[in-house]
C-alpha positions as CSV (number, residue, x, y, z in Angstrom):
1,X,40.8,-19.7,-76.8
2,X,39.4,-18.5,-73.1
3,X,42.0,-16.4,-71.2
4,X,42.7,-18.3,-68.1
5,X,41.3,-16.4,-65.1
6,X,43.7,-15.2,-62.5
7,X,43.0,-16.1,-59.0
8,X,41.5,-13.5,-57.2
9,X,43.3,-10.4,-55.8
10,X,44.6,-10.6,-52.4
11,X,42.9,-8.1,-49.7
12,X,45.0,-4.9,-48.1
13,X,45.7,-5.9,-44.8
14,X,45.5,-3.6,-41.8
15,X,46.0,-5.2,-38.7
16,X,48.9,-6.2,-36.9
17,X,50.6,-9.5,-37.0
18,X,48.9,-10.7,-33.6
19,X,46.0,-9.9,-34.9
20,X,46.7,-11.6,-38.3
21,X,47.8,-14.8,-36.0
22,X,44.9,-15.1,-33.7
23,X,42.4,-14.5,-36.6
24,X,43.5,-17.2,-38.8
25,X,43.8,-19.6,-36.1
26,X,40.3,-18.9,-35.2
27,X,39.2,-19.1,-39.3
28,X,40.9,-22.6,-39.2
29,X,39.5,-23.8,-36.6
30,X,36.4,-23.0,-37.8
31,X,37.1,-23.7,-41.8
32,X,37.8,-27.7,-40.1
33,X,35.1,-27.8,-38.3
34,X,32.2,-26.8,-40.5
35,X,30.2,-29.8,-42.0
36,X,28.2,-27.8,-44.2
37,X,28.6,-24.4,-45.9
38,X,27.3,-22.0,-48.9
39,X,29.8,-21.7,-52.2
40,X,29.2,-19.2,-54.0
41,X,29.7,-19.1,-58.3
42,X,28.8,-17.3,-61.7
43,X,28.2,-17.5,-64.8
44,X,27.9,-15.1,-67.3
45,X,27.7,-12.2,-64.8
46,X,25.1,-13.7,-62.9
47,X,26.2,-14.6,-59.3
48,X,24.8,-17.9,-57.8
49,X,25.0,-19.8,-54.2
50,X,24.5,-23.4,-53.0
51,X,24.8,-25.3,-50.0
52,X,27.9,-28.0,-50.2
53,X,29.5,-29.9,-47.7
54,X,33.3,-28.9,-47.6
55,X,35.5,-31.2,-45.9
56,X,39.9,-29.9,-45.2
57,X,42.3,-31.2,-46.9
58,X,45.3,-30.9,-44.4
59,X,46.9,-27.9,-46.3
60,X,43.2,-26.2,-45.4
61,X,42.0,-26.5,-49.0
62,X,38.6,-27.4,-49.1
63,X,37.4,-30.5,-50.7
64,X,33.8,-30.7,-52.0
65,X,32.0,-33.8,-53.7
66,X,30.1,-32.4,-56.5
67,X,27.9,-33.8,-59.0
68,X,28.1,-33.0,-62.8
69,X,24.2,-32.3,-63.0
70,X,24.6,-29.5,-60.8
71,X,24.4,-25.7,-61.6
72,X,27.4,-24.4,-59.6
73,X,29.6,-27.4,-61.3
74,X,28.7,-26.1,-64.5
75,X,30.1,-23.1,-63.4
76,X,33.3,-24.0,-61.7
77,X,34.2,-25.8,-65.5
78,X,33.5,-22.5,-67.0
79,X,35.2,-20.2,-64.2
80,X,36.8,-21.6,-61.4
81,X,36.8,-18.3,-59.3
82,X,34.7,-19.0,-56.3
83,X,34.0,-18.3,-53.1
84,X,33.0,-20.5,-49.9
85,X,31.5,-19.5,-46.6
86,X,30.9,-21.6,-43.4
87,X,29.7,-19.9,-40.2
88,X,29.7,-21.2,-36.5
89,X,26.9,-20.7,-33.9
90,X,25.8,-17.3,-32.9
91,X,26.2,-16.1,-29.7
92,X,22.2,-15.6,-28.6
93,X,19.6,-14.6,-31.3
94,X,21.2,-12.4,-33.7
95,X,22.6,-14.3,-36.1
96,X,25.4,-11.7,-37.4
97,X,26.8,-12.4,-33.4
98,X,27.9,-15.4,-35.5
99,X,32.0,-16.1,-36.5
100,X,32.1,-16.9,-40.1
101,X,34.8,-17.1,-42.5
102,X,34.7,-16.7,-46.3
103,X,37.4,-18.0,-48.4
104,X,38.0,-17.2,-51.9
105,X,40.2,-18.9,-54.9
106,X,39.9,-21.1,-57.8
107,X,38.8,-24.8,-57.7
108,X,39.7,-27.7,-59.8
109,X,38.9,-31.4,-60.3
110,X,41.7,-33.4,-57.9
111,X,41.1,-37.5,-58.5
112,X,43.9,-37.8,-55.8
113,X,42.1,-40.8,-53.9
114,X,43.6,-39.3,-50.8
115,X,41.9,-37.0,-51.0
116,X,38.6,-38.1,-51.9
117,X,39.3,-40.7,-48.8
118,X,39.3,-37.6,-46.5
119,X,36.3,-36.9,-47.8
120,X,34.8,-39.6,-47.3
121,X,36.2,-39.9,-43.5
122,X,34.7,-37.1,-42.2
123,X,31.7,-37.3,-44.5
124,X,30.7,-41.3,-44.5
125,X,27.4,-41.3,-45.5
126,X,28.7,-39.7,-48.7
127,X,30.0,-43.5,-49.5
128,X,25.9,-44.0,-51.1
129,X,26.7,-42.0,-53.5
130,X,30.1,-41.2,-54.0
131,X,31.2,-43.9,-56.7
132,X,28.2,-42.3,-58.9
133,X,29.5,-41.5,-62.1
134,X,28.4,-37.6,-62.2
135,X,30.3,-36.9,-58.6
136,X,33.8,-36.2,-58.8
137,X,36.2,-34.7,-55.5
138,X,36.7,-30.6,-56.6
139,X,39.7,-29.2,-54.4
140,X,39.3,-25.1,-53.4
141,X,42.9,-23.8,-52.9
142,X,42.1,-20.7,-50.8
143,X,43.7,-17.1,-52.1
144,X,42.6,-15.3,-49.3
145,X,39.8,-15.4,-46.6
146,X,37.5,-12.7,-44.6
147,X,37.2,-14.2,-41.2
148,X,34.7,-12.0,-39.0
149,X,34.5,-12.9,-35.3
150,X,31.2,-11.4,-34.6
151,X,31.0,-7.1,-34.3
152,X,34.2,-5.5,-34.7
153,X,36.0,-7.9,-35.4
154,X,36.2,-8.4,-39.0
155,X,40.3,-9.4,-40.6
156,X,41.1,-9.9,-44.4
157,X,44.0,-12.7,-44.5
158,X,46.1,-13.6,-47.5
159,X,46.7,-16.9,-47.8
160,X,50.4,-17.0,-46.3
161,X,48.7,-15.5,-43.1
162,X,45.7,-17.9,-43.0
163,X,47.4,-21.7,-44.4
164,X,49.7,-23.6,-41.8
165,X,53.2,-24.1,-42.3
166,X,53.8,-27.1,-44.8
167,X,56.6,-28.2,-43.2
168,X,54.6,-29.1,-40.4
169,X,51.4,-30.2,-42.7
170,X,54.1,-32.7,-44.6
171,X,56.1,-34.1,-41.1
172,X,52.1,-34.7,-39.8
173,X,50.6,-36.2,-42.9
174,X,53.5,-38.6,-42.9
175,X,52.5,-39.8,-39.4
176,X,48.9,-39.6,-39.7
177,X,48.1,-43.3,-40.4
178,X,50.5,-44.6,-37.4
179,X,48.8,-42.2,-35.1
180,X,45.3,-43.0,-35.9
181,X,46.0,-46.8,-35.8
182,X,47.5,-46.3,-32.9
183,X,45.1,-44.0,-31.0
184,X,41.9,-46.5,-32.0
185,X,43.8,-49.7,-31.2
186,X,45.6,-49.0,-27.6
187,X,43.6,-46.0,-26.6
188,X,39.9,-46.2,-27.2
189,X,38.8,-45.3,-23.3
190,X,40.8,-42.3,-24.1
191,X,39.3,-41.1,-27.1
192,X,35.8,-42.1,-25.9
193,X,36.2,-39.5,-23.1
194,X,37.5,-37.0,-25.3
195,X,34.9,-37.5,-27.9
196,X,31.9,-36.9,-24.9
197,X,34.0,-33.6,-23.7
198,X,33.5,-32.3,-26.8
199,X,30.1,-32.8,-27.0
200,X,29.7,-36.5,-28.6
201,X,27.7,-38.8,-26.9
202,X,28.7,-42.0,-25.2
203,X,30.2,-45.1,-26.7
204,X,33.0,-46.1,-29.0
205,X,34.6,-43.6,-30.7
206,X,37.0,-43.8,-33.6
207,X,39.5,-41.5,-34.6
208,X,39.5,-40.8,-38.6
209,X,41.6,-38.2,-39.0
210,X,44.8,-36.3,-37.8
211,X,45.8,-32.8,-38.9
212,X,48.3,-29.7,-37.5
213,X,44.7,-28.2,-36.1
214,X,43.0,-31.1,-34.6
215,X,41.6,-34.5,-35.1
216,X,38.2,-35.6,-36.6
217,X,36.1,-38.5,-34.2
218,X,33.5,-40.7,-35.8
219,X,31.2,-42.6,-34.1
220,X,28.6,-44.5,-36.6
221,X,28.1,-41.6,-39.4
222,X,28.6,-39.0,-36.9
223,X,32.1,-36.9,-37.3
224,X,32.9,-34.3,-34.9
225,X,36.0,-32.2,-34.6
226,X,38.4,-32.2,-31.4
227,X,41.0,-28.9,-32.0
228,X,44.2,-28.9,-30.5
229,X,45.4,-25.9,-28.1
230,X,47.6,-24.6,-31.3
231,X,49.1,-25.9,-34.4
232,X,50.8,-29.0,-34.3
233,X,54.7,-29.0,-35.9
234,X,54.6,-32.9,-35.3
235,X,53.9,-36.3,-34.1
236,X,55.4,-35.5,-30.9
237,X,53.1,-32.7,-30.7
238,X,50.3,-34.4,-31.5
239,X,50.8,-37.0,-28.8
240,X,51.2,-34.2,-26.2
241,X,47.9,-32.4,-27.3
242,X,46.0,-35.9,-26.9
243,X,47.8,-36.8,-23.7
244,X,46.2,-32.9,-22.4
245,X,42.9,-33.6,-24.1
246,X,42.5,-37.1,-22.4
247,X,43.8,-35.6,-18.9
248,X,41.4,-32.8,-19.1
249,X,38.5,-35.3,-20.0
250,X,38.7,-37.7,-17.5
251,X,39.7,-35.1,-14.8
């Protein structure tokens, strides 16, 4: 019988807790707003990457819809050691000016249908294909993450640095539904003008999901992500965050 792999070994850490802070707020912002990314797999020694499109859970594991006639599936059922990066826009021509995280751990098949309905929230035109029988939801709980901010600013985080607080992921998950009902049914103007100030265009939007970081907007298939100013503990800070973003829209 295989030996079960171990997850993969947490970085040294050399910078200070501010440091630590700021960085993973900035990789989390960044992990929830990335529609696309590369995940990287192996098999037999051999290294391999493919594009996927991750979508966060709200305890920042990443969910990916993956099909069993794929090459880096095969892998994940014979080593579930992985890695998964997702990069934001560069700042002018040279690419590496870009932020970018990496995050590395093991990834498993999860059939919670919560979870495959996040999925499916923030990717919706994954609904043609997403009752296929080869595609199953694969959950990466991250171990650790490199998050590099552009030059010279590169931090390793273990995962107690980089995941937000459960308490606060439970107490917000627990209010999700009743604050997204609530949002799209007696404050549509408001989320329309929040939607366009983050750089949707005009019209009804919906709001499809509610985290601790942010909130996710859909308008047709299009999702974009609205963050809040910093991590939500609550409802009550939830409301607050939407009452600023709304304020500093229209105003």
């Amino acid at each position: 019988m295989a030996e079960e792999p171990s997850p993969p070994a947490e970085p040294p850490l050399a910078q200070d807790p501010a440091q630590q802070a700021s960085a993973a707020w900035d990789a989390r912002r960044l992990l929830r707003s990335a529609r696309a990314g590369t995940l990287a797999t192996a098999a037999q020694g051999q290294p391999f990457a493919a594009l996927v499109t991750p979508a966060l859970a709200p305890d920042l594991s990443a969910l990916m819809l993956l099909s069993t006639l794929s090459e880096h599936t095969r892998h994940l059922r014979a080593d579930p050691r992985c890695a998964l990066i997702v990069t934001g826009p560069a700042d002018g021509p040279n690419p590496q000016t870009a932020p970018r995280v990496t995050v590395t751990g093991l990834a498993e098949q999860d059939p919670d249908p919560a979870l495959r309905a996040r999925y499916l929230a923030i990717h919706p035109y994954a609904t043609l294909y997403a009752d296929f029988a080869d595609f199953s939801v694969w959950r990466l709980r991250p171990a650790a993450a490199l998050f590099v901010g552009g030059f010279a600013r590169a931090v390793r985080l273990r995962a107690a640095a980089l995941l937000p607080d459960p308490t606060a992921v439970a107490a917000v998950a627990a209010a999700e539904s009743s604050i997204v009902s609530h949002c799209n049914e007696d404050h549509a103007d408001a989320l329309a003008a929040i939607a366009r100030r983050a750089g949707g265009g005009r019209g009804p939007w919906r709001m499809v999901t509610a985290d601790v970081d942010g909130c996710d907007l859909m308008q047709d298939e299009t999702v974009i992500r609205v963050a809040w100013s910093a991590p939500a503990a609550n409802a009550g800070a939830i409301r607050a965050e939407l009452v600023r973003l709304a304020h500093e829209a229209r105003g």
